[in-house]
VOFITOR-843830 format. One record per atom (N, C-alpha, C, O): x, y negated, z; residue number from 1; atom name; residue in one letter. Coordinates in steps of 0.05 Angstrom, whole numbers, plus 5000, padded with zeros to 4 digits. Each point is the difference from the previous one (the first is absolute). Last residue first. Example, Ala and Ser with C-alpha at 12.3 -4.5 7.8 and 13.67 -1.06 7.14 Angstrom:
2
+------+------+------+-----+------+-----+
|   c1 |   c2 |   c3 |   n | atom | res |
+------+------+------+-----+------+-----+
| 5257 | 5045 | 5142 |   2 |    N |   s |
| 5016 | 4976 | 5001 |   2 |   CA |   s |
| 4985 | 4978 | 5014 |   2 |    C |   s |
| 5010 | 4978 | 5004 |   2 |    O |   s |
| 4996 | 5137 | 4995 |   1 |    N |   a |
| 4982 | 4976 | 5000 |   1 |   CA |   a |
| 5018 | 4976 | 5000 |   1 |    C |   a |
| 5021 | 5000 | 5013 |   1 |    O |   a |
+------+------+------+-----+------+-----+
***
This chain:
118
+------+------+------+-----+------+-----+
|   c1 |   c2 |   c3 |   n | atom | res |
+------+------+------+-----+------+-----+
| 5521 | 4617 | 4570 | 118 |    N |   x |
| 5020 | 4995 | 4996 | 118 |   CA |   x |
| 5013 | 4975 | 4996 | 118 |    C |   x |
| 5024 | 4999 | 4995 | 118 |    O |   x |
| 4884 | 5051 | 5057 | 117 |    N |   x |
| 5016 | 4996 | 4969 | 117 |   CA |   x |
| 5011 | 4981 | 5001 | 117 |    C |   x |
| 4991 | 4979 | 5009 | 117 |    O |   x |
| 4957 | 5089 | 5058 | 116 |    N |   x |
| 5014 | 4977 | 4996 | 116 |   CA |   x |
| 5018 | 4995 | 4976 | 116 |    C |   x |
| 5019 | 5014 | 4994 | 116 |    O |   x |
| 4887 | 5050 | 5062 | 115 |    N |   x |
| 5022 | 4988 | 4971 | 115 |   CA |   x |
| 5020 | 4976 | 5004 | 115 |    C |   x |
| 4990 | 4979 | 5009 | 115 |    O |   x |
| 4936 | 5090 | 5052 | 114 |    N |   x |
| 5013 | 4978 | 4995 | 114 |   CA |   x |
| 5031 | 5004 | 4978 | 114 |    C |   x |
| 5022 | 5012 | 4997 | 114 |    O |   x |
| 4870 | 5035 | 5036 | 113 |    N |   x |
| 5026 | 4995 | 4977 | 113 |   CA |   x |
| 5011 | 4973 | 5013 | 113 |    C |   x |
| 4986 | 4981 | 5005 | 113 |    O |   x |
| 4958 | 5093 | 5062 | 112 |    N |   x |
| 4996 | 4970 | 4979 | 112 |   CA |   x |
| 5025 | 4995 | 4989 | 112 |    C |   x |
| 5021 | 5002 | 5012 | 112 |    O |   x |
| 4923 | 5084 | 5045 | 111 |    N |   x |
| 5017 | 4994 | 4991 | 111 |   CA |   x |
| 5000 | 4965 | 4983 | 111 |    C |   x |
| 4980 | 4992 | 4989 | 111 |    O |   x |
| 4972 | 5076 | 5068 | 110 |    N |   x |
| 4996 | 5002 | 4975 | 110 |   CA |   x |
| 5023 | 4994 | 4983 | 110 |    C |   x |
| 5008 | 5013 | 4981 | 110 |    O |   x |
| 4993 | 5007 | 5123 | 109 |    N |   x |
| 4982 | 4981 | 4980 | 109 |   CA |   x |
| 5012 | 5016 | 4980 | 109 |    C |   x |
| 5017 | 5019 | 5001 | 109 |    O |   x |
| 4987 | 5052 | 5091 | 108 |    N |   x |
| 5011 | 4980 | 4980 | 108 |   CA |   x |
| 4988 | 4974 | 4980 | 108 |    C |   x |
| 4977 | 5006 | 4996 | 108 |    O |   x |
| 5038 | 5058 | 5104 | 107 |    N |   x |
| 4977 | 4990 | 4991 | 107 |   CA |   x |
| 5016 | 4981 | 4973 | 107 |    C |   x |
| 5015 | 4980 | 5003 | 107 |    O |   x |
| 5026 | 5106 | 5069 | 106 |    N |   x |
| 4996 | 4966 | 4979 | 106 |   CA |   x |
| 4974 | 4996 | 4983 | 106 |    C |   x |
| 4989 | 5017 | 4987 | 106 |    O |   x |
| 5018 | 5039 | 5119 | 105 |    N |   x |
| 4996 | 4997 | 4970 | 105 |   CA |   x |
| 5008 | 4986 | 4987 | 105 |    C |   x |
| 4991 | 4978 | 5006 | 105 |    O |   x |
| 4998 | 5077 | 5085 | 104 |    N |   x |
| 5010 | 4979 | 5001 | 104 |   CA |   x |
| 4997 | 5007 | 4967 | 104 |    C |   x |
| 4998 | 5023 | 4991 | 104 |    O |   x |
| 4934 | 5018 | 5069 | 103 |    N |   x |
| 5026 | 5002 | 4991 | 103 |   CA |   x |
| 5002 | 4979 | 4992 | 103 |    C |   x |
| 4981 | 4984 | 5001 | 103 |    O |   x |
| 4946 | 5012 | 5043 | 102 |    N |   x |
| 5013 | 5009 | 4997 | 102 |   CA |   x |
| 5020 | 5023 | 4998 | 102 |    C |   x |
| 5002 | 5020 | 5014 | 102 |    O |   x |
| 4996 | 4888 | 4964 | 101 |    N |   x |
| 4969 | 5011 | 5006 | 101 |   CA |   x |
| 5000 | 5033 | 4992 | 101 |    C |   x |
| 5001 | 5009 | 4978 | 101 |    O |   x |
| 5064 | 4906 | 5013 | 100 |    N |   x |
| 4996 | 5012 | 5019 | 100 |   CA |   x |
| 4975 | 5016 | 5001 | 100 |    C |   x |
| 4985 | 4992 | 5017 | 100 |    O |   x |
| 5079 | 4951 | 4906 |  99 |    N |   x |
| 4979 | 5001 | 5010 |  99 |   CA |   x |
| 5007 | 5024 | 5019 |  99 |    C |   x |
| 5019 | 5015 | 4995 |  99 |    O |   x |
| 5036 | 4912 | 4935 |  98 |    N |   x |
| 4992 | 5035 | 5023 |  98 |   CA |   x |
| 4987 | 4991 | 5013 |  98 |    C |   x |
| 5000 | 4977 | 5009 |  98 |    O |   x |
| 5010 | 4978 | 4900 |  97 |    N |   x |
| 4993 | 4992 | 5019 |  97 |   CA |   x |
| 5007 | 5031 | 5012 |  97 |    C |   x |
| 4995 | 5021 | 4988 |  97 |    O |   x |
| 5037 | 4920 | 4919 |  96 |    N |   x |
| 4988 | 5028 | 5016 |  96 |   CA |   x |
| 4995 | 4987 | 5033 |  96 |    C |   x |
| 5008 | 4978 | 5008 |  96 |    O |   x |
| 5013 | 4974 | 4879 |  95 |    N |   x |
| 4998 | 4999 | 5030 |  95 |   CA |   x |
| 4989 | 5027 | 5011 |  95 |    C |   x |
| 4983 | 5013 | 4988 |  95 |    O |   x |
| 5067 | 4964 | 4920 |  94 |    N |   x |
| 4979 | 5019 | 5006 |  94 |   CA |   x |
| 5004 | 4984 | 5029 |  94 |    C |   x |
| 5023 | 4995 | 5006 |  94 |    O |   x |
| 5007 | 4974 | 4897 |  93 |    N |   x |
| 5007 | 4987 | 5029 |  93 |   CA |   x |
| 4978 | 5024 | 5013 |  93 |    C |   x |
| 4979 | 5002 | 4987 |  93 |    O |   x |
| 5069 | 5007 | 4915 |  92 |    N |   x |
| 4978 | 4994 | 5002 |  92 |   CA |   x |
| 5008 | 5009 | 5036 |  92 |    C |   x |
| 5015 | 5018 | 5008 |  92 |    O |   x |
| 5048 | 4928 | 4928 |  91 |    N |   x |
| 4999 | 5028 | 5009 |  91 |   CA |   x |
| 4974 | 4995 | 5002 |  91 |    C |   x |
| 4990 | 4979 | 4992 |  91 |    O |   x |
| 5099 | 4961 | 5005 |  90 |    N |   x |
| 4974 | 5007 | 4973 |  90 |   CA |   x |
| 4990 | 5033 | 5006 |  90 |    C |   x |
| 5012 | 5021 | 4994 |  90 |    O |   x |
| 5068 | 4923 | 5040 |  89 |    N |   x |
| 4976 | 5002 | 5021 |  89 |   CA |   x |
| 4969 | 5015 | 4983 |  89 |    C |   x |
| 4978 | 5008 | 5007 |  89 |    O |   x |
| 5107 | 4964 | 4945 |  88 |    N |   x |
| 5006 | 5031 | 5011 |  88 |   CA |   x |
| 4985 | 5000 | 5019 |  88 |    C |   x |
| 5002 | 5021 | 5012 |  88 |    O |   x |
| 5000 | 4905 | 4945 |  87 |    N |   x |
| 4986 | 5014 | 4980 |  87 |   CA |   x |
| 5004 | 5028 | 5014 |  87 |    C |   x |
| 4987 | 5020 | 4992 |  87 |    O |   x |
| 5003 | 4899 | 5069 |  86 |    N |   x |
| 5035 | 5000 | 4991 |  86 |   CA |   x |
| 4977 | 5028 | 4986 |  86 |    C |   x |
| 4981 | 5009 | 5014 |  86 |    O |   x |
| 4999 | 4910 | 5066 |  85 |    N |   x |
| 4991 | 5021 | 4986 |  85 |   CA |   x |
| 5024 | 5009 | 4969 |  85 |    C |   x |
| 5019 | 4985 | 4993 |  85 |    O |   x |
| 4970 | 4957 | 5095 |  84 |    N |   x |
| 5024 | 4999 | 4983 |  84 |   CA |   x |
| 5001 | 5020 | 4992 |  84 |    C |   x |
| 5019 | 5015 | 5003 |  84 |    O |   x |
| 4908 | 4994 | 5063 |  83 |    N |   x |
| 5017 | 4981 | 4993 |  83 |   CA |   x |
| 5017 | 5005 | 4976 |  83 |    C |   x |
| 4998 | 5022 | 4991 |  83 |    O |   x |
| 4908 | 5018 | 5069 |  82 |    N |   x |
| 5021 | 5011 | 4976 |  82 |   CA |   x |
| 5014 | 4971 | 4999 |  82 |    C |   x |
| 4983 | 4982 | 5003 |  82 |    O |   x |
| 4945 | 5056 | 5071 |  81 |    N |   x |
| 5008 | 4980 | 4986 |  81 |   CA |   x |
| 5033 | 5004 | 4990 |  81 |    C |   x |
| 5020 | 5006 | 5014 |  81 |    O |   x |
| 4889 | 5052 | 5023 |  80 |    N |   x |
| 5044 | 5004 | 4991 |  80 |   CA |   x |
| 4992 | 4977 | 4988 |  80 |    C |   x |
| 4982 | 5000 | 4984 |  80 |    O |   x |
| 4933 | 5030 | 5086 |  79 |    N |   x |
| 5013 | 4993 | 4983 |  79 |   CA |   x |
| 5036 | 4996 | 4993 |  79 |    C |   x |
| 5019 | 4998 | 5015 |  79 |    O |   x |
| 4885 | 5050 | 5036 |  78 |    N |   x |
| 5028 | 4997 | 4999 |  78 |   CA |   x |
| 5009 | 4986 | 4983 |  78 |    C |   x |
| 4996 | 5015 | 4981 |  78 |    O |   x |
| 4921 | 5017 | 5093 |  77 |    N |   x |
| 4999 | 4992 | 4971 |  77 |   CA |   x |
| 5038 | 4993 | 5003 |  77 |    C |   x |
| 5013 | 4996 | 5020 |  77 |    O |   x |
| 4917 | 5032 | 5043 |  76 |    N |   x |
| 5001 | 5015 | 4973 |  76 |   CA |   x |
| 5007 | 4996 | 4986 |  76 |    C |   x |
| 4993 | 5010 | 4978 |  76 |    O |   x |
| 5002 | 4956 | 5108 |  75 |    N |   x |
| 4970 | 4998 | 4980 |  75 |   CA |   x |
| 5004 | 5001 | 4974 |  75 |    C |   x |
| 4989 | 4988 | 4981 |  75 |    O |   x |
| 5067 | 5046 | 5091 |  74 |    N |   x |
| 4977 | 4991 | 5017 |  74 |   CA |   x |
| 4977 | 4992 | 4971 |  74 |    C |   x |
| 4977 | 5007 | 4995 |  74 |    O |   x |
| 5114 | 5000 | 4987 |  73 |    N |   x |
| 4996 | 5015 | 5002 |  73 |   CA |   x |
| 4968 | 5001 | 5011 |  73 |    C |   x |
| 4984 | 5011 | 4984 |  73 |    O |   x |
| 5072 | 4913 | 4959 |  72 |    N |   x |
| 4984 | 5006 | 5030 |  72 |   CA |   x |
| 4983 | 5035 | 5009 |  72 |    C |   x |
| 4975 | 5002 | 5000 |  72 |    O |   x |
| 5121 | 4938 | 4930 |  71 |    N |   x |
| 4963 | 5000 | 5011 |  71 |   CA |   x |
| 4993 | 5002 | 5031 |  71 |    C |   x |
| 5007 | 4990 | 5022 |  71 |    O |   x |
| 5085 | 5007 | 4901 |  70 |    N |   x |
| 4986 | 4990 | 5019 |  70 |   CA |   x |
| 4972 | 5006 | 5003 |  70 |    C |   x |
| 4985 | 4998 | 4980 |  70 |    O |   x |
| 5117 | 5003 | 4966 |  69 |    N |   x |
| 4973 | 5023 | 5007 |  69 |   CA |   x |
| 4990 | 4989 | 5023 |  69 |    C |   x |
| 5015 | 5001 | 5020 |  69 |    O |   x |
| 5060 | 4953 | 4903 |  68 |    N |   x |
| 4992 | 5008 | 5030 |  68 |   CA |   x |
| 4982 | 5013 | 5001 |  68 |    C |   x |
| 4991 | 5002 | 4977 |  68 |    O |   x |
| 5087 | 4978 | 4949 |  67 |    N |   x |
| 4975 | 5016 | 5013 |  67 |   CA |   x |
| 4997 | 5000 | 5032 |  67 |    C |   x |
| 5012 | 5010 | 5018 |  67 |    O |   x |
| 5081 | 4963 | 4936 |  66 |    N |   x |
| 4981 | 4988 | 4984 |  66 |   CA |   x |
| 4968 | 5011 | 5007 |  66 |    C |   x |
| 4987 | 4985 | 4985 |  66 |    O |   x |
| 5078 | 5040 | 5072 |  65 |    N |   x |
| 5012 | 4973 | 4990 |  65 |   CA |   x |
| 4984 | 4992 | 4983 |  65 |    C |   x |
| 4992 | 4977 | 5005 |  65 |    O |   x |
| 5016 | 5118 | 4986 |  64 |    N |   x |
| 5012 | 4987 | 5027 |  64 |   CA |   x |
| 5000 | 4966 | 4988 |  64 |    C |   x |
| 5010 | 4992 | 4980 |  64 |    O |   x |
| 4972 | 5090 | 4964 |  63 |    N |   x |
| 4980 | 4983 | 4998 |  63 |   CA |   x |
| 5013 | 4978 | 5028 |  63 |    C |   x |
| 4991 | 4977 | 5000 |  63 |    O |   x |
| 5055 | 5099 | 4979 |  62 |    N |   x |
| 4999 | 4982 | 4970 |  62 |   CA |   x |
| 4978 | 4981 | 5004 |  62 |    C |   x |
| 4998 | 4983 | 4982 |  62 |    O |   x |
| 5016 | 5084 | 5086 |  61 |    N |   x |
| 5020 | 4978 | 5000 |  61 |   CA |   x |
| 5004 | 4988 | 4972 |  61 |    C |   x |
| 5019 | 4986 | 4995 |  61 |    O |   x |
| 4895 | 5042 | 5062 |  60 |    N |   x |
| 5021 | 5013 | 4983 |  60 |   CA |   x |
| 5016 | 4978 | 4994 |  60 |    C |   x |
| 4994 | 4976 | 4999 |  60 |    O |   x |
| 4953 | 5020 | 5089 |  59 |    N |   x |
| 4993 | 4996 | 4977 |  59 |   CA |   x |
| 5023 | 5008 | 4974 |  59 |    C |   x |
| 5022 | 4990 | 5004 |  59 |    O |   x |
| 4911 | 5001 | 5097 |  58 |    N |   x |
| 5028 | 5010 | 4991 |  58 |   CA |   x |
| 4998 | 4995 | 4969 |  58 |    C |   x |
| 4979 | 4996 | 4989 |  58 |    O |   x |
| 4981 | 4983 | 5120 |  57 |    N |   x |
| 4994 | 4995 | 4969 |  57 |   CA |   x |
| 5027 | 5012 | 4988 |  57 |    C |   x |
| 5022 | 5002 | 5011 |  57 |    O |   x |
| 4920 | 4997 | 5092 |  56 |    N |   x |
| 5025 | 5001 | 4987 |  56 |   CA |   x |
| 4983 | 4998 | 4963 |  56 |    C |   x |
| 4978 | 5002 | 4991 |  56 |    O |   x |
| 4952 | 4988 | 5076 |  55 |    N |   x |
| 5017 | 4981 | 4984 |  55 |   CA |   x |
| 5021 | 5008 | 4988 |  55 |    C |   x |
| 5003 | 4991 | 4977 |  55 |    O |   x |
| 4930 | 5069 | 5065 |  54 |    N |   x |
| 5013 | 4983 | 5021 |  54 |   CA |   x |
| 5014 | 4978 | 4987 |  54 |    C |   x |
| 5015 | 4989 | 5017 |  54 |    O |   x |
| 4945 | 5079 | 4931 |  53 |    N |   x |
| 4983 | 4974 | 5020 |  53 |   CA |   x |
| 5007 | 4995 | 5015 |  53 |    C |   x |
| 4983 | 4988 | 5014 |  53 |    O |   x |
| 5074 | 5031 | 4901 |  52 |    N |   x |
| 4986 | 5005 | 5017 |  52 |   CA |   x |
| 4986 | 4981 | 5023 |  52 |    C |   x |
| 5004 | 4977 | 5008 |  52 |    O |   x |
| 5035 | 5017 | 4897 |  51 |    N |   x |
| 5005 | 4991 | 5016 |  51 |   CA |   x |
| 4984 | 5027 | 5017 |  51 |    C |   x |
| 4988 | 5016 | 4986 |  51 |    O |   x |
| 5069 | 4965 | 4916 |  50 |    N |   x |
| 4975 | 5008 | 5016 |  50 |   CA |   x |
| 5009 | 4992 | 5026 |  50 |    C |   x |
| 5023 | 4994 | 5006 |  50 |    O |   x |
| 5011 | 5001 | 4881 |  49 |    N |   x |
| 5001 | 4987 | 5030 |  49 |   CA |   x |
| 4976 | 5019 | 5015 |  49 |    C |   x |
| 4982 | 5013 | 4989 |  49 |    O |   x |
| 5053 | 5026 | 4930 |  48 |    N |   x |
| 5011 | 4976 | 4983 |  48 |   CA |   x |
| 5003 | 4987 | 5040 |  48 |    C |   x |
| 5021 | 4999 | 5012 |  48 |    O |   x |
| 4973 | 5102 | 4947 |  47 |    N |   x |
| 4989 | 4977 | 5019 |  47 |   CA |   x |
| 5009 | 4978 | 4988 |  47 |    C |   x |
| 5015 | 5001 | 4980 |  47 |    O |   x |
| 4975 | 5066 | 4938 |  46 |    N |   x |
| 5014 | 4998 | 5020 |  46 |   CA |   x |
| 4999 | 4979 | 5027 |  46 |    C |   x |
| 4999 | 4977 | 4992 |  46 |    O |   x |
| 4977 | 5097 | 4917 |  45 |    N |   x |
| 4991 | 4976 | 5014 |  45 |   CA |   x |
| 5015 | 5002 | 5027 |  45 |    C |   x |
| 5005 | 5020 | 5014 |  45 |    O |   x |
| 5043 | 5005 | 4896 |  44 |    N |   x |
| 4981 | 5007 | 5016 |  44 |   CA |   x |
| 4985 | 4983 | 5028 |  44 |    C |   x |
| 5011 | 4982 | 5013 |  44 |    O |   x |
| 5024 | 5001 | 4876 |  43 |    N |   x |
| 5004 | 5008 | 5025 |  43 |   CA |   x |
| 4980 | 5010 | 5017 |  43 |    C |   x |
| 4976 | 5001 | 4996 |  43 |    O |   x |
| 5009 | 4970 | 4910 |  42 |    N |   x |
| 5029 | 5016 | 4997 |  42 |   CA |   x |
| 5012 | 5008 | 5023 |  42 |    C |   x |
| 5018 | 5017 | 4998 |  42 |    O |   x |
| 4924 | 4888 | 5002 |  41 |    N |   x |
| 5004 | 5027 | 4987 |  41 |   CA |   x |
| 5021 | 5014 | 5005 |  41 |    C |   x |
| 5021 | 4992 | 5011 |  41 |    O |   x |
| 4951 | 4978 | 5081 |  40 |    N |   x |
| 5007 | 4983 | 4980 |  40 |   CA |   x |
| 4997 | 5023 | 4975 |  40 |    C |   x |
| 4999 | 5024 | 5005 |  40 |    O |   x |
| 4953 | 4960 | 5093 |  39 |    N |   x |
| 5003 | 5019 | 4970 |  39 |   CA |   x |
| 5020 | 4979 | 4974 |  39 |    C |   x |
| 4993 | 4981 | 4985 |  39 |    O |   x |
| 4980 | 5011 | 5137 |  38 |    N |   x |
| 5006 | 4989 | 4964 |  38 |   CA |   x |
| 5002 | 5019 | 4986 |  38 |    C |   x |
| 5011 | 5020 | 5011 |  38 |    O |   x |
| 4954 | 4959 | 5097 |  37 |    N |   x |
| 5011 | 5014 | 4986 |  37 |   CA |   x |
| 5006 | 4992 | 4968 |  37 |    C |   x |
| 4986 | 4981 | 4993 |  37 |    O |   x |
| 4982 | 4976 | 5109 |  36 |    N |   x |
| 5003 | 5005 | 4976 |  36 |   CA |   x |
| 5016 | 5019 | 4981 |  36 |    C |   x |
| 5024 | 4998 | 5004 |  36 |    O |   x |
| 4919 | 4992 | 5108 |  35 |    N |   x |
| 5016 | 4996 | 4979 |  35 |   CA |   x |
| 5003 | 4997 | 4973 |  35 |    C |   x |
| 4977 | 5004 | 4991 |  35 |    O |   x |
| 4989 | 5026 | 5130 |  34 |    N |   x |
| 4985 | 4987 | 4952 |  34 |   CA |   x |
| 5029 | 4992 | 4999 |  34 |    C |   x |
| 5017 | 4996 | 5018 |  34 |    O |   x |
| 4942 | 5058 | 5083 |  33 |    N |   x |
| 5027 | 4990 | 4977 |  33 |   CA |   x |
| 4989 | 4995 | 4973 |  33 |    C |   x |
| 4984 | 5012 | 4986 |  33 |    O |   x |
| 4961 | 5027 | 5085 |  32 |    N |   x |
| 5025 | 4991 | 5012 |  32 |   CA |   x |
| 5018 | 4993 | 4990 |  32 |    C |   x |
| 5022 | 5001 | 5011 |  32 |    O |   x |
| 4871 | 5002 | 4998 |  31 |    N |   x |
| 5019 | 4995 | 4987 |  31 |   CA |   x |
| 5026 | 4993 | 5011 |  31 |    C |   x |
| 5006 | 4980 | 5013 |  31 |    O |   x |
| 4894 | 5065 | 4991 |  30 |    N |   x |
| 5013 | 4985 | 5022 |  30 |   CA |   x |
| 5022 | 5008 | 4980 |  30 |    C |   x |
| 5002 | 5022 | 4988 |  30 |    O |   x |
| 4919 | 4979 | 4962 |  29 |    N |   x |
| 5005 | 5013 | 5016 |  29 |   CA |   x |
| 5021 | 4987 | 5024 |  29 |    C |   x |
| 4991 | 4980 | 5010 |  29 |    O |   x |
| 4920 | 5005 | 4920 |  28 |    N |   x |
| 5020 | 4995 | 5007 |  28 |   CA |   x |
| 5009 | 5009 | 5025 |  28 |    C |   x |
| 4985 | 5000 | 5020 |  28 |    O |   x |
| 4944 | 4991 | 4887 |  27 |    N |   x |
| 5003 | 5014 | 5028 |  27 |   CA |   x |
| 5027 | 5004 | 5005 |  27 |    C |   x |
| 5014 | 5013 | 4984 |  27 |    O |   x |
| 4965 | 4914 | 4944 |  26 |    N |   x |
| 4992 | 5034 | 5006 |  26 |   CA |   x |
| 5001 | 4998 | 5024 |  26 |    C |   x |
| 5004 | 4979 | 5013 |  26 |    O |   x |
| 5074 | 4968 | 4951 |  25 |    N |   x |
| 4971 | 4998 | 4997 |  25 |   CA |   x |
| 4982 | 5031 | 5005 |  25 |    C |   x |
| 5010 | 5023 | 5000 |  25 |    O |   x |
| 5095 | 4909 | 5005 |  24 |    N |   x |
| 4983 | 5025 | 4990 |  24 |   CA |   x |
| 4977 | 4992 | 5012 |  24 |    C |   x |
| 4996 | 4980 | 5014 |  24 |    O |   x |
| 5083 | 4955 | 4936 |  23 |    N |   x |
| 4976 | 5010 | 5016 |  23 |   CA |   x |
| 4987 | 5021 | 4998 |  23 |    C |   x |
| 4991 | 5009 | 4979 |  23 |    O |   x |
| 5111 | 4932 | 4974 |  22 |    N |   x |
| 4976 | 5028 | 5014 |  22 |   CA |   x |
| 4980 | 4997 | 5022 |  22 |    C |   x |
| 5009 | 4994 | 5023 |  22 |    O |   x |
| 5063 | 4938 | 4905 |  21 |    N |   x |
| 4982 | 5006 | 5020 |  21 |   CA |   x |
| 4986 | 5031 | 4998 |  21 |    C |   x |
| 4989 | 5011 | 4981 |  21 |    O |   x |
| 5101 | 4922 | 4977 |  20 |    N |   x |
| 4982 | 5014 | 5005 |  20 |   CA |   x |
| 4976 | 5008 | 5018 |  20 |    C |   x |
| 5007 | 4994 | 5023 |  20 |    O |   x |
| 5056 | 4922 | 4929 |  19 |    N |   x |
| 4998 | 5017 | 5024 |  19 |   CA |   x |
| 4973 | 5023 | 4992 |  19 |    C |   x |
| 4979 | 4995 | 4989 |  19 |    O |   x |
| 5110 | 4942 | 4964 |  18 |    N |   x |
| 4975 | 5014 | 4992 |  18 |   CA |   x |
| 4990 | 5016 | 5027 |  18 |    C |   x |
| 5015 | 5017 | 5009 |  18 |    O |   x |
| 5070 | 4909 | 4931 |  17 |    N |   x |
| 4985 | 5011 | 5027 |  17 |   CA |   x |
| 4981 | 5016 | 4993 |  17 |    C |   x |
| 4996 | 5003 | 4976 |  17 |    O |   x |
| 5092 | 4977 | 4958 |  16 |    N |   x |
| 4977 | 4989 | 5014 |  16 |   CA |   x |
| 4988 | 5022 | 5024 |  16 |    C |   x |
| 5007 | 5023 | 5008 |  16 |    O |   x |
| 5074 | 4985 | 4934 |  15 |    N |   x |
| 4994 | 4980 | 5007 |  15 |   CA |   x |
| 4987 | 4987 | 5021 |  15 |    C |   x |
| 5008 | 4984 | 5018 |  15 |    O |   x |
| 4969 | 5066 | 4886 |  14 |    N |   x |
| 5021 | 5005 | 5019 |  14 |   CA |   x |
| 5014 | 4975 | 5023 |  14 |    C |   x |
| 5004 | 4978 | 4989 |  14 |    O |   x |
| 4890 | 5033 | 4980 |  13 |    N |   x |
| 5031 | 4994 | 4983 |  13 |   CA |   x |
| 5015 | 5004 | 5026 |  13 |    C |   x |
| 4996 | 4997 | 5024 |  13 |    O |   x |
| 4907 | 5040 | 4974 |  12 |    N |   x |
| 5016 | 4980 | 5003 |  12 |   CA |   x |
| 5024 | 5003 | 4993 |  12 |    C |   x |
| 5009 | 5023 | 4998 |  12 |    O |   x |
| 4889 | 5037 | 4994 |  11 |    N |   x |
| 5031 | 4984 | 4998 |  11 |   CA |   x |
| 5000 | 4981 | 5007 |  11 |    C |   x |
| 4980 | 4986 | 5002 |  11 |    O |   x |
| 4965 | 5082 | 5060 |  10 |    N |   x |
| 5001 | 4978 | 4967 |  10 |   CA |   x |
| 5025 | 4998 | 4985 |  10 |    C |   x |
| 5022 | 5008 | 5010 |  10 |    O |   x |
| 4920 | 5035 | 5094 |   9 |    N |   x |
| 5017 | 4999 | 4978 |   9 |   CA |   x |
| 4992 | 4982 | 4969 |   9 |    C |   x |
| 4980 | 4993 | 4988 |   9 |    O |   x |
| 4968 | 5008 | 5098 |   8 |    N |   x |
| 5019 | 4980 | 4997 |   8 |   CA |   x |
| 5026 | 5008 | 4985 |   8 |    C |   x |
| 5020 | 4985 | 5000 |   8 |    O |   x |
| 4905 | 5084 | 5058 |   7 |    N |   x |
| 5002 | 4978 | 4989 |   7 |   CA |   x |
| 5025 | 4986 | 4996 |   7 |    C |   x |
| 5019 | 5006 | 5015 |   7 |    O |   x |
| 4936 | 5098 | 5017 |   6 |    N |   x |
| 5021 | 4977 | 4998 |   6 |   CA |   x |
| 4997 | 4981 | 4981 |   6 |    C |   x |
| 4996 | 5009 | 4977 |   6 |    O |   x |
| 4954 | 5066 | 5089 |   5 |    N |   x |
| 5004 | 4981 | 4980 |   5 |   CA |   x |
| 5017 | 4985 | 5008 |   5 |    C |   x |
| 5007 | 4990 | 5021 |   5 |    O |   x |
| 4964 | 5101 | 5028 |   4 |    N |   x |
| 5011 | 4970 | 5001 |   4 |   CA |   x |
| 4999 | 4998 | 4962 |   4 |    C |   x |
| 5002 | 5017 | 4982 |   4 |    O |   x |
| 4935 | 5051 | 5092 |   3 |    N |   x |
| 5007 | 4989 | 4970 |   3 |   CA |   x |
| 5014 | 4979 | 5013 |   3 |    C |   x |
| 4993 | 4988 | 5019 |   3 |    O |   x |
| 4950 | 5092 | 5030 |   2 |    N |   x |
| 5023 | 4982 | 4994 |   2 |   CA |   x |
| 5009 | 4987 | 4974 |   2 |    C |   x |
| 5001 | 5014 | 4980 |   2 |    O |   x |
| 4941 | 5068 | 5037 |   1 |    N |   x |
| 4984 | 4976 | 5000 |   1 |   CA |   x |
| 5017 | 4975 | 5000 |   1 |    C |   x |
| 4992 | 4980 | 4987 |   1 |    O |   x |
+------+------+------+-----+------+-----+
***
């Protein structure tokens, strides 16, 4: 019954900014960690930031410095603000949620394109 969506992929030029958003929806469970994940082509999907509900945050070291991951566990919602975006960020952005109910679970979105050109 869980669902996240993700919002706020597009292009933008290399360069530039772009934030993302997830909200889940449905019937909802007690949440102990969201995050982002990426699909770049030709690769495999890979974390990009996440946080848990206690706050710690982490984040791969190609994205360090330019990506923050912020929300609010409590009301479901996460957002990756993307910086000094660069054509090798070019992936499709998946947000996940773990969930508690139980068993412990990922809960995945759909997914949203982000492009950056050159």
């Amino acid at each position: 019954q869980m669902q996240l969506v993700e919002s706020g992929g597009g292009l933008v030029q290399s360069g530039g900014s772009l934030t993302l958003s997830c909200e889940a929806s449905g019937i909802l469970f007690t949440i102990n960690g969201m995050g982002w994940y990426r699909q770049i082509p030709g690769k495999e999907r890979e974390l990009v930031a996440s946080f848990a509900s206690g706050g710690n945050t982490n984040y791969a070291d190609s994205v360090k410095g330019r990506f923050t991951i912020s929300g609010d566990v409590a009301k479901k919602m996460v957002y990756l603000q993307m910086g000094e975006l660069t054509p090798e960020d070019t992936a499709v952005y998946y947000c996940y949620a773990d969930t508690d109910h139980r068993v412990i679970s990922r809960v995945w979105g759909q997914g949203t394109q982000v492009t950056v050109s050159s």
